[in-house]
N, C-alpha and C positions, 0 to 999 in steps of 0.2 A: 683159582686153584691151579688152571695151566700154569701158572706161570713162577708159581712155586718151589718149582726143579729151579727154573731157568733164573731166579734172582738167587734163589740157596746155596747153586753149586760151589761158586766160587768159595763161600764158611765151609763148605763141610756139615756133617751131620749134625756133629757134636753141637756146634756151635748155632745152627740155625735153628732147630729145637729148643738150645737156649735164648736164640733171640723171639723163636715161635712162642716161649713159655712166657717172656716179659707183654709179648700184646698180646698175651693171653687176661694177664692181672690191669695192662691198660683198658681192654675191651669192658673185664667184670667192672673194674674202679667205676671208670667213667660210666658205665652204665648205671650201675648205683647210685651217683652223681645224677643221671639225666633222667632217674627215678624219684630224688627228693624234688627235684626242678619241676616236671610233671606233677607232684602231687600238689608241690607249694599250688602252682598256678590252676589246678583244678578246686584248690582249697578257696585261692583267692577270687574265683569265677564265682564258687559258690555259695560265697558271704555278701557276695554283691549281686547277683540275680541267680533264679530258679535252675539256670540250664548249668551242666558242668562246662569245662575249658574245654575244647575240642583239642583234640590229642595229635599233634605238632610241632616242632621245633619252634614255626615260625610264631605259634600262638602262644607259647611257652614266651619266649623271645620278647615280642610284645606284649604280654600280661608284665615281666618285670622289668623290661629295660624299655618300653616307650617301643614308636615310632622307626629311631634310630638302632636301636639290635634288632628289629624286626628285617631292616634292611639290608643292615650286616650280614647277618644271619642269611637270609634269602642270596647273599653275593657269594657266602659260603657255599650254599647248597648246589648253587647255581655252576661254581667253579669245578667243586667234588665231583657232582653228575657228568659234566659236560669232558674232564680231563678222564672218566670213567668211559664213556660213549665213545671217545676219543678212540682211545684205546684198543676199545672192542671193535668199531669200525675198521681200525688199521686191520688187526689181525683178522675179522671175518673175512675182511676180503681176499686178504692172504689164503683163506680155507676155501673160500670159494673160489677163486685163480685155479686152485692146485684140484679141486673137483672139476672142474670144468675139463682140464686137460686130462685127468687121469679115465672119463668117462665117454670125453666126444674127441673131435681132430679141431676142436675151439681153444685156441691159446687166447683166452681172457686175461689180462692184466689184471695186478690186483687193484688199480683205481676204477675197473668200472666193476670187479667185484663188491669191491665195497660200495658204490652205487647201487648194485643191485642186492646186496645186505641189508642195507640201510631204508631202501626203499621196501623190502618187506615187512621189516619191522616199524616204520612209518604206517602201511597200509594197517596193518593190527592195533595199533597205536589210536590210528582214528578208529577204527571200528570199535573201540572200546575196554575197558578192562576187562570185560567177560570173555572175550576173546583172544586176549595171550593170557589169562589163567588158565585156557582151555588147549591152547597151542604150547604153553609153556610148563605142561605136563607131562607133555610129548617128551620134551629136551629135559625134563630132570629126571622120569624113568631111564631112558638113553642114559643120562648121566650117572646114575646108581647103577646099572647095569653094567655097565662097559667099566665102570671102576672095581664093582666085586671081581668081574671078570679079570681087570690088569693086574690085582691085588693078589687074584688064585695064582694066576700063570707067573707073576715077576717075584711074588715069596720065596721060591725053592732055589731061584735063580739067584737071588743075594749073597753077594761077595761081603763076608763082614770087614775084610780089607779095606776094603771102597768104602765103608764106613767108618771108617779110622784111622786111614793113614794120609788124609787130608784132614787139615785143620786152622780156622785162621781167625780169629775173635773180632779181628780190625776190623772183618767184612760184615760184621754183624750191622753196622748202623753206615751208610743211611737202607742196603737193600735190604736186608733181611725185614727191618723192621718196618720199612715204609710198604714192603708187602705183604708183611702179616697187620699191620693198623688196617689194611684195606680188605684184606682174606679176612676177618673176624666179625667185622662192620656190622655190627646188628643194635646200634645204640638206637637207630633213626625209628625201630617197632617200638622202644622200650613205651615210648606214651601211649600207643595203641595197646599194646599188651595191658599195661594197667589198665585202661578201661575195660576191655575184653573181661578182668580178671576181678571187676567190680570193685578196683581202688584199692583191690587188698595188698597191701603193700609186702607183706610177709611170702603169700606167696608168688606175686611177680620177683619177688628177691632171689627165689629159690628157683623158679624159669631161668631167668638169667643165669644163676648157677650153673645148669642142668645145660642152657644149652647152648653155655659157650664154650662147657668142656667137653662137650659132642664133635665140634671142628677141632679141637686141640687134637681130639685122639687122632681121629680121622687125618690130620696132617699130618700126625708123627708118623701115621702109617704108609702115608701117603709118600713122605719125605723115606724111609728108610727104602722103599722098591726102587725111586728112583736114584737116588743117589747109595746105592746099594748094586745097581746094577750099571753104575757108570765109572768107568775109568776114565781118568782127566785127560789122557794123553789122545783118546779117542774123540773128545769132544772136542768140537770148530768153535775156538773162542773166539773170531768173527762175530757169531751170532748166537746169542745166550739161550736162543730158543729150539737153536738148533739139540740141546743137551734133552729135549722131550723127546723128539724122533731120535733118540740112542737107543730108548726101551723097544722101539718097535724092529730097529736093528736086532737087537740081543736076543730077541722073546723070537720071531721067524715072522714071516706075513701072516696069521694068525692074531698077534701083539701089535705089530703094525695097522693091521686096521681095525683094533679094540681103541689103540692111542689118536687116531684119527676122530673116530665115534666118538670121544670121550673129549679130543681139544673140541669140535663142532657141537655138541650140547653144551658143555662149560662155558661156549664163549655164546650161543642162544639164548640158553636160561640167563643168564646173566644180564643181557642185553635186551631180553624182554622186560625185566622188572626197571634196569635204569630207564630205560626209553620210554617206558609208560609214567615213571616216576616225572620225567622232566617236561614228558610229551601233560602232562598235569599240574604242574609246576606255573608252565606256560599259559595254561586254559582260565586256571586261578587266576594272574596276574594280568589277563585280559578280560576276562568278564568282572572282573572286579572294577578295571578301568573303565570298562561299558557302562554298567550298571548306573553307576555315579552321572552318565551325559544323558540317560536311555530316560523317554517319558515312558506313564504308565498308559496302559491299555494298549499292549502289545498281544496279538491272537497267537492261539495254541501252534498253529503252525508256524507263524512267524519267529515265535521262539525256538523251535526245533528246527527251523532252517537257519538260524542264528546261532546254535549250537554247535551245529555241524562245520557251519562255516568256522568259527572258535577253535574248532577243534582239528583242522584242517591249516589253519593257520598257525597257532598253539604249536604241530609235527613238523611244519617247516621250521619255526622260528628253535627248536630242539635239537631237530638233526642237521640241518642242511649247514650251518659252522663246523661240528663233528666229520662231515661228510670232507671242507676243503679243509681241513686241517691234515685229517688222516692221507688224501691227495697230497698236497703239501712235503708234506714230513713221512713217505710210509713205511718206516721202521720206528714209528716214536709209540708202537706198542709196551714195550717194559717204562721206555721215562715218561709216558700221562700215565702209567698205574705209580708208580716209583713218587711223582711229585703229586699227587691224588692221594696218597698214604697218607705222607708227612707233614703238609701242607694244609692239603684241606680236609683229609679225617680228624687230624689231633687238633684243627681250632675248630672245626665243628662239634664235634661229638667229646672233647674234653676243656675247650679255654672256656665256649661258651655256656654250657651247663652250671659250670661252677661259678662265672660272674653273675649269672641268670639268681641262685640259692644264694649269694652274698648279697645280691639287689633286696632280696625279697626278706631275709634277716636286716637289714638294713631299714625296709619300712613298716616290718611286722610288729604286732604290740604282742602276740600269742606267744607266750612259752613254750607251747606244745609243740613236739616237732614230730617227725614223720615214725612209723613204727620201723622200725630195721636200718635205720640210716645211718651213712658210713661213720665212723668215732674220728673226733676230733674235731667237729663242728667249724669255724669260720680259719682257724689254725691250718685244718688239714686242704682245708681248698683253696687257700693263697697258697702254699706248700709246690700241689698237685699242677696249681695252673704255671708257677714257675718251672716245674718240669717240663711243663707241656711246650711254654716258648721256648726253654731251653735246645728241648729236639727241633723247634721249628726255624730256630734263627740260622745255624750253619747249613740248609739246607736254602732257603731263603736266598742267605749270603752268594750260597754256589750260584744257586738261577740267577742273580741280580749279575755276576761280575763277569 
């Protein structure tokens, strides 16, 4: 959501709205999509044993496409999270640099801010999910809070000017939309929710509905304060991030340190859920590797000190890549969210969905097909998935040349 100003300015209102409204209908599609794919493979779970499909992409993935999109899929996941961690490491540390100085006589750099970002969220990470659900409540109140709050103070201040006398459609694709495919991202619950929701597929249809036009609104709103209170000739187009600290310019120091509170929860919360996501990822794909070498009559503690250590290793093997890359590169916060959109949202959460439901029509004998499922049947998902490479090849092209 930071970063929403800073990819949008250059469209304009008008047009980023417009580009916000299309990964609005990409986000609904595809999730629809990654709802009949879920249900196929819960179905197919449970024609062939008692338990249902555990609710996953990656178990989606291998229930219709084998061994081999299980894989894929996992390189997806792996790519999306990691160009996402990326990201948010560059720029925490940038938040934590700019605290350090603003609080002590300590000019911290932002490479060992972000060491010591990264290494917070590592320590939580091991300690468990109970633990950043509980720390990661902290950073989305903060974050509700400090947005009602930017929302009150920067409405009155809205130049409708600023909202209309920039305009540019061009800039709509690849930023506009490679940061609204990644601001929408909620395909990766759609399995979990249907179970939650007892398989009913009518009303996981209508969740999805409901709450993916809760971030539409919330961005338009979002998008009219900032870019409503920004004049172009005022913003450093050096740095695209620089157009966030405008509003805390324009609003007094009161707005300035609402938009501070508000970048440091946004990029928190966020980095809780990636980092536990991958920091899990990792733990998966090593005890799984264990398990298969590991004899039996292993004692209670031995496993729980083989867990830990899993899970310890698991936090490295997640962040500590994130960690040299953001060193590396540390302005390449807007291009790992920008090639994390278009790249690895739209082949995960839209190419593979829909080869996943053409797999499983392909070896189904059952006419029956899911309640509420998208119209158009095998037509509309070859359709869909050539859109989907469509946006992904010219982007592709760029990073290859």
């Amino acid at each position: 959501m930071i970063a929403l100003p800073a990819e949008t300015v250059d469209a304009g209102f008008i047009p980023s709205i417009f580009g916000l409204s299309l990964c609005w209908i990409f986000t609904y599609v595809s999730s629809l999509v990654t709802l009949e794919a879920s249900w196929l493979a819960s179905s197919t779970s449970t024609s062939s044993s008692s338990e249902k499909n555990e609710g996953s992409f990656l178990s989606i993935a291998r229930t219709s496409l084998g061994v081999p999109g299980e894989i894929l899929t996992a390189f997806l996941f792996y790519f999306l999270l990691t160009a996402i961690i990326v990201a948010y490491v560059s720029e925490g540390g940038s938040l934590v640099s700019q605290f350090t100085r603003e609080v002590s006589s300590i000019n911290a750099s932002p490479a060992v801010g972000s060491l010591v970002f990264t290494s917070f969220f590592a320590l939580l990470g091991i300690s468990g999910t109970s633990a950043v659900d509980n720390i990661n409540r902290v950073f989305v109140f903060g974050l509700v809070l400090s947005f009602i709050c930017l929302v009150s103070f920067g409405l009155p201040m809205v130049n409708m000017n600023n909202l209309l006398q920039h305009s540019d459609f061009d800039m709509v694709y690849p930023n506009v939309i490679s940061i609204g495919i990644l601001s929408f991202g909620a395909q990766n619950v759609v399995p979990t929710l249907l179970e939650y929701l007892n398989y009913d597929t009518i009303k996981t249809r209508q969740a999805i509905l409901i709450g993916s036009l809760i971030p539409l609104i919330l961005y338009t709103i979002w998008e009219g304060v900032f870019l409503g209170l920004i004049d172009l000739s005022n913003a450093n187009e050096s740095s695209k991030l620089e157009v966030v600290s405008v509003l805390g310019k324009s609003g007094g120091p009161i707005v300035k340190d609402l938009v501070e509170l508000f970048s440091l929860c946004a990029i928190c919360s966020s980095m809780a859920g990636a980092s536990v996501s991958l920091i899990d990822f990792f733990q998966d794909a090593i005890s799984t590797t264990s398990s298969k070498s590991e004899s039996e009559g292993v004692s209670v503690e031995e496993s729980m000190s083989s867990v830990s250590k899993t899970r310890l290793l698991a936090a490295f093997l997640a962040l500590a890549p994130p960690v040299l890359l953001a060193y590396s590169y540390p302005d390449i916060f807007l291009v790992a969210l920008e090639e994390a959109g278009l790249l690895g949202g739209v082949s995960l959460y839209g190419i593979i969905p829909a080869i996943c439901i053409l797999s499983f029509s392909r070896v189904s004998t059952s006419e029956e097909g899911m309640p509420g499922k998208l119209a158009g049947g095998d037509v509309t998902l070859v359709a869909l998935a050539a859109i989907y490479v469509a946006l992904i090849v010219p982007e592709a092209r760029h990073l290859l040349s």
